[in-house]
N, CA, C and O atoms as a Tinker XYZ file with bonds, in Angstrom:
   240  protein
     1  N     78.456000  110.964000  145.817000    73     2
     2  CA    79.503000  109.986000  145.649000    64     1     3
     3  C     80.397000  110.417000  144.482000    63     2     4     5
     4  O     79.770000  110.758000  143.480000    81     3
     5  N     81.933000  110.481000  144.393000    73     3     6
     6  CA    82.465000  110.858000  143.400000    64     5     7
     7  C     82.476000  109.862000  142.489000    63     6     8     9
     8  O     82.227000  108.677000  142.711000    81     7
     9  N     82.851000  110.502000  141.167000    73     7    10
    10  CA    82.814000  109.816000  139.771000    64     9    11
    11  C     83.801000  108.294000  139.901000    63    10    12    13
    12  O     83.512000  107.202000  139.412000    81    11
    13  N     84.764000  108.574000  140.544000    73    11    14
    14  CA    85.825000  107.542000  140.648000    64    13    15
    15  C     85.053000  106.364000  141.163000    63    14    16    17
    16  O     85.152000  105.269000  140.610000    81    15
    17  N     84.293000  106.560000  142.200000    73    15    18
    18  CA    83.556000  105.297000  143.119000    64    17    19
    19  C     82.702000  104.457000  141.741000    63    18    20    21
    20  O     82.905000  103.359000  141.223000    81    19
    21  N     81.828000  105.388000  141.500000    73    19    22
    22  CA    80.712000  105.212000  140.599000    64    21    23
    23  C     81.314000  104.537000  139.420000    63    22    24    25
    24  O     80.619000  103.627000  138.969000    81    23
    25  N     82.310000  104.737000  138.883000    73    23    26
    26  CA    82.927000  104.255000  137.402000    64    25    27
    27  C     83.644000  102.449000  137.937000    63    26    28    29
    28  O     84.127000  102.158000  139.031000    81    27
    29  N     83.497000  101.714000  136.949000    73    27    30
    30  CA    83.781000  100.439000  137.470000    64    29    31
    31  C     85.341000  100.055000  136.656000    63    30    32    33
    32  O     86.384000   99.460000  136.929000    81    31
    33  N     84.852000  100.665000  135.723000    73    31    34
    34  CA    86.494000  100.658000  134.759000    64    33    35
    35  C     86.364000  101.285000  134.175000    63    34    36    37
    36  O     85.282000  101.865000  134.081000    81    35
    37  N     87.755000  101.640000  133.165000    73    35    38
    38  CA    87.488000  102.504000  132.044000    64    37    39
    39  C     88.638000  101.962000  130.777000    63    38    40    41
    40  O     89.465000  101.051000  130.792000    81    39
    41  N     88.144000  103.297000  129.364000    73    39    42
    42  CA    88.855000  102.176000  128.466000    64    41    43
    43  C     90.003000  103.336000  128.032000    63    42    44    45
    44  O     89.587000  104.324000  127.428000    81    43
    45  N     91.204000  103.245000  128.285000    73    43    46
    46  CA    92.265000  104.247000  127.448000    64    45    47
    47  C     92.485000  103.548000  126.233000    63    46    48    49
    48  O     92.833000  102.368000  126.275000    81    47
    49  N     92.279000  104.296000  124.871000    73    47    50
    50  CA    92.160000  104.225000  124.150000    64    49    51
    51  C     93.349000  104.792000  123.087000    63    50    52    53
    52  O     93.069000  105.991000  123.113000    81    51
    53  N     94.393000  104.686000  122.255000    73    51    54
    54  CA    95.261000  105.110000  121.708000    64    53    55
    55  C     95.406000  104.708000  119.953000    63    54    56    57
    56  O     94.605000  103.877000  119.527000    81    55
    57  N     96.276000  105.221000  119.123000    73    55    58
    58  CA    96.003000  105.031000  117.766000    64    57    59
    59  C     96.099000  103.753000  117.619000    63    58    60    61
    60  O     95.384000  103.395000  116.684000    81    59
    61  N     96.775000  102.705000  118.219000    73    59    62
    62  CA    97.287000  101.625000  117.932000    64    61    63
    63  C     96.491000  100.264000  118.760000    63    62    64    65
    64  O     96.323000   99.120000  118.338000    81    63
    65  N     96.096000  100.859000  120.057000    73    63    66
    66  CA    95.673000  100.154000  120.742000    64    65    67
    67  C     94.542000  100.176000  121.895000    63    66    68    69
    68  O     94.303000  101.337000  121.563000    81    67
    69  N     93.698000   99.968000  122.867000    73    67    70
    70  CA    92.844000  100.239000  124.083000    64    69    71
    71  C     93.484000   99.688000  125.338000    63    70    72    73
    72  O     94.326000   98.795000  125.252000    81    71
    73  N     93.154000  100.135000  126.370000    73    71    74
    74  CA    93.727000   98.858000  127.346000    64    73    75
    75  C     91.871000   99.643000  128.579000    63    74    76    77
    76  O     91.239000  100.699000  128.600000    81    75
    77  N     91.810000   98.573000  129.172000    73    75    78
    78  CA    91.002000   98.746000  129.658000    64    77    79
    79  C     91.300000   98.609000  131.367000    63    78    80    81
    80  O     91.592000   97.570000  131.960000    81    79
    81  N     91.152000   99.815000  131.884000    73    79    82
    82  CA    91.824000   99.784000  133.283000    64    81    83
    83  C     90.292000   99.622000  134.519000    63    82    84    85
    84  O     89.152000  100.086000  134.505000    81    83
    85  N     91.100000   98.672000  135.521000    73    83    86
    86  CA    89.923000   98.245000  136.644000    64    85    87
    87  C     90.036000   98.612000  138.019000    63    86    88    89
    88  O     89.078000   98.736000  138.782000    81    87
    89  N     91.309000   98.791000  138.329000    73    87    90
    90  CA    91.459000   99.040000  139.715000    64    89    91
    91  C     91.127000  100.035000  139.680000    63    90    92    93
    92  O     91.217000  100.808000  138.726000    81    91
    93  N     90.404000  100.339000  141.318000    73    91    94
    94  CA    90.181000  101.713000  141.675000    64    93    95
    95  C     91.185000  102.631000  141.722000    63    94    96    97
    96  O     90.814000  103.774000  141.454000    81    95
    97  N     92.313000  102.496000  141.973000    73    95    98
    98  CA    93.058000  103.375000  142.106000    64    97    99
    99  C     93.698000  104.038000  140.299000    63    98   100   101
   100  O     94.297000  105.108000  140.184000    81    99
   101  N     93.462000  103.353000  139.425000    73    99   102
   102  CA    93.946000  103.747000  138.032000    64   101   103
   103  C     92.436000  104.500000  137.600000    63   102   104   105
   104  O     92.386000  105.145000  136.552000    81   103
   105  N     91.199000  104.366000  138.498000    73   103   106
   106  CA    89.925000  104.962000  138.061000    64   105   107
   107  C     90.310000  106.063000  138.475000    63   106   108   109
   108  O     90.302000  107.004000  137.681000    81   107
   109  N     90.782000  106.273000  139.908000    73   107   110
   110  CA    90.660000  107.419000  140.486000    64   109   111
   111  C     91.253000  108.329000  139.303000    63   110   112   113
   112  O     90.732000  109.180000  138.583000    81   111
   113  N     92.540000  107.813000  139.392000    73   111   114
   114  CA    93.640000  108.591000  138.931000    64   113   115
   115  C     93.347000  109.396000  137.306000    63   114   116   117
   116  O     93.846000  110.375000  136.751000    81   115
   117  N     92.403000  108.517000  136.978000    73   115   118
   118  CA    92.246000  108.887000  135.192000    64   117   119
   119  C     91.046000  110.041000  135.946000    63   118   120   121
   120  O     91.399000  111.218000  135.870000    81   119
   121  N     89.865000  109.814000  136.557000    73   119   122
   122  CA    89.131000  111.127000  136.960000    64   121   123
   123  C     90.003000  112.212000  137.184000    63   122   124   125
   124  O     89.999000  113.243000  136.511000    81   123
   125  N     90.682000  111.995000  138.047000    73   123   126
   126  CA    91.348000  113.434000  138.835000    64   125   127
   127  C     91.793000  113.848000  137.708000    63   126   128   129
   128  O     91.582000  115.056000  137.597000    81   127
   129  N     92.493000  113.251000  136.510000    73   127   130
   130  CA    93.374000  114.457000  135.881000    64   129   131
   131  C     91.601000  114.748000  135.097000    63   130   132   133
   132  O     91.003000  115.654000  135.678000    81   131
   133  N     91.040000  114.287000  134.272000    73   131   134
   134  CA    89.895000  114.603000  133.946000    64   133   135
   135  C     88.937000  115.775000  134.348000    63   134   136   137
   136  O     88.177000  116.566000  133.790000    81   135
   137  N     89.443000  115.419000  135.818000    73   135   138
   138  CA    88.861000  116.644000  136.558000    64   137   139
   139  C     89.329000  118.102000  136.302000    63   138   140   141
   140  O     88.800000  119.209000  136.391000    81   139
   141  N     90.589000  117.611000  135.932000    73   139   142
   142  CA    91.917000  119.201000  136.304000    64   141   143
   143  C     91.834000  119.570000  134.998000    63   142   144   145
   144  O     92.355000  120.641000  134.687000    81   143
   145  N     91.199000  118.800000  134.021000    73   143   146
   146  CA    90.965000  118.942000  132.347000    64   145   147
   147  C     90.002000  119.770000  132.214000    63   146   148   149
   148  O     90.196000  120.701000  131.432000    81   147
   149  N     88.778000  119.694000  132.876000    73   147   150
   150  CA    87.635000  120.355000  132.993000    64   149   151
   151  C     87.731000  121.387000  133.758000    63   150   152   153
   152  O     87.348000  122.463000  133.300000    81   151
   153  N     88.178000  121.336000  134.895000    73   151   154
   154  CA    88.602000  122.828000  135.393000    64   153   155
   155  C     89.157000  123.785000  134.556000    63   154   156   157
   156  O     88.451000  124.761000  134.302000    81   155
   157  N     90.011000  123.736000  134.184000    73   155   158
   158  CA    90.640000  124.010000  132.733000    64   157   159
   159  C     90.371000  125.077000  131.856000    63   158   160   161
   160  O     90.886000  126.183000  131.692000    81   159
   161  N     89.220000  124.331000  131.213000    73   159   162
   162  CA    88.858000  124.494000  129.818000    64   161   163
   163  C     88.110000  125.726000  130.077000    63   162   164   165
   164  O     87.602000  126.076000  131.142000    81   163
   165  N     88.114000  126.389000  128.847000    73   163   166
   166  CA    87.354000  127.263000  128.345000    64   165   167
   167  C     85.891000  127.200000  128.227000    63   166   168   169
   168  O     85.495000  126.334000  127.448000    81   167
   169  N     84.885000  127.992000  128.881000    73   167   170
   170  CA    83.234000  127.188000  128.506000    64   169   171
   171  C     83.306000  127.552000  127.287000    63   170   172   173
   172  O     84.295000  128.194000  126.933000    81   171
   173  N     82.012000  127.149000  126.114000    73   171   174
   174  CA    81.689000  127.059000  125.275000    64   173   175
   175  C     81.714000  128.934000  124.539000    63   174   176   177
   176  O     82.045000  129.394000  123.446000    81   175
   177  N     81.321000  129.381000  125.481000    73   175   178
   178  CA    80.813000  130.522000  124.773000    64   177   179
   179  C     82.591000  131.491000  124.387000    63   178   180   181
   180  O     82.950000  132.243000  123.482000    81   179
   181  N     83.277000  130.919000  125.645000    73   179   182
   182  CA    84.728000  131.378000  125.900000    64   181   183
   183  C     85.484000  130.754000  124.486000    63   182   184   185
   184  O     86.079000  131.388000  123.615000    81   183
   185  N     85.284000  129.552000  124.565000    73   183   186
   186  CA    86.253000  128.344000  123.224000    64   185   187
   187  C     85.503000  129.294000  121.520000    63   186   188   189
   188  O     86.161000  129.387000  120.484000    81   187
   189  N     84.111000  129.837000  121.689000    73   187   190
   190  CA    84.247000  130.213000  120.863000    64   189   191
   191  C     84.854000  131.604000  120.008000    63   190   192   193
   192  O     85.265000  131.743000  118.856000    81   191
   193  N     84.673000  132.677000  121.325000    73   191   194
   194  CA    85.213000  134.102000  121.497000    64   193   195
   195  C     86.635000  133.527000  120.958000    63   194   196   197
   196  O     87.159000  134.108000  120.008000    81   195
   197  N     87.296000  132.357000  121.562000    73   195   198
   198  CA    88.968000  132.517000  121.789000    64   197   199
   199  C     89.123000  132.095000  119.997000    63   198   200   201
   200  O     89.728000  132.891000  119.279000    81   199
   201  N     88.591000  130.938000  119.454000    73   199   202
   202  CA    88.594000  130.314000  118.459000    64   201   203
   203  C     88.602000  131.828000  116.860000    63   202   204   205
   204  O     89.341000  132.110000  115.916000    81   203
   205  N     87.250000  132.370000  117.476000    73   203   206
   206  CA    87.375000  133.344000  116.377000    64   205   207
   207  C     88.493000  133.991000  116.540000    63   206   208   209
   208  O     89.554000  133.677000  116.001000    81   207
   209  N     88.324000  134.934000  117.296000    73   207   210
   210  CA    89.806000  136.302000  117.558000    64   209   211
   211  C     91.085000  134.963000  117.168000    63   210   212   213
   212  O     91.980000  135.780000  116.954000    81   211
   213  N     91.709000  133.748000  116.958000    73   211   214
   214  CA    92.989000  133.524000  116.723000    64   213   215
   215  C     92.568000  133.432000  115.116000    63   214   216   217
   216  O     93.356000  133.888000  114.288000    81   215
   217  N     91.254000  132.807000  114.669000    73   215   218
   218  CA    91.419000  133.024000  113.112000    64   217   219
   219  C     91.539000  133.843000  112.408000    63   218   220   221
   220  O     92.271000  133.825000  111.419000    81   219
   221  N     90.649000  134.989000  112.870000    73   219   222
   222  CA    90.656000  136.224000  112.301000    64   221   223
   223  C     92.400000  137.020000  112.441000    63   222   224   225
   224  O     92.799000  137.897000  111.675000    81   223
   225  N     93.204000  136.434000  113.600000    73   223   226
   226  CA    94.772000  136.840000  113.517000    64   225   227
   227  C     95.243000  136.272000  112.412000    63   226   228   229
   228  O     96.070000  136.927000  111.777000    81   227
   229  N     94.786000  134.725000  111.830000    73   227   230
   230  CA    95.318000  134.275000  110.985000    64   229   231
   231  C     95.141000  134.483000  109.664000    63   230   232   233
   232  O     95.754000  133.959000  108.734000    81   231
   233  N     94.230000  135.308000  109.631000    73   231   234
   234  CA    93.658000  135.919000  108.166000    64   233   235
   235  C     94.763000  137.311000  107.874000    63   234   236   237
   236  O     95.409000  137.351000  106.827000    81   235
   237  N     94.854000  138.197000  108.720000    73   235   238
   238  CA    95.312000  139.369000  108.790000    64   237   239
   239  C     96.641000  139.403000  108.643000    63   238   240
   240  O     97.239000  140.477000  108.687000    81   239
């Protein structure tokens, strides 16, 4: 079952304020990009390779 079904609401959260969203369709919508966030990303071992090599540019 995808995450969207399973999640009942969720809370967007900002400096100033939260709002807490219920419809399925604003669930879906916050997964999917979530999803495309995680597709994304760098794994751990990658975020750290990438993290060093830009500091060590910033030293040099």
């Amino acid at each position: 079952m995808p995450l969207a079904y399973r999640l009942r609401f969720l809370r967007n959260s900002g400096p100033k304020n939260s709002v807490y969203l219920e419809s399925p369709q604003d669930v879906e919508n916050y997964t999917d990009i979530f999803d495309q966030l995680r597709d994304t990303a760098l794994d751990p071992s990658e975020s750290r390779t990438r993290i060093a090599r830009i500091s060590k540019e910033l030293v040099e």
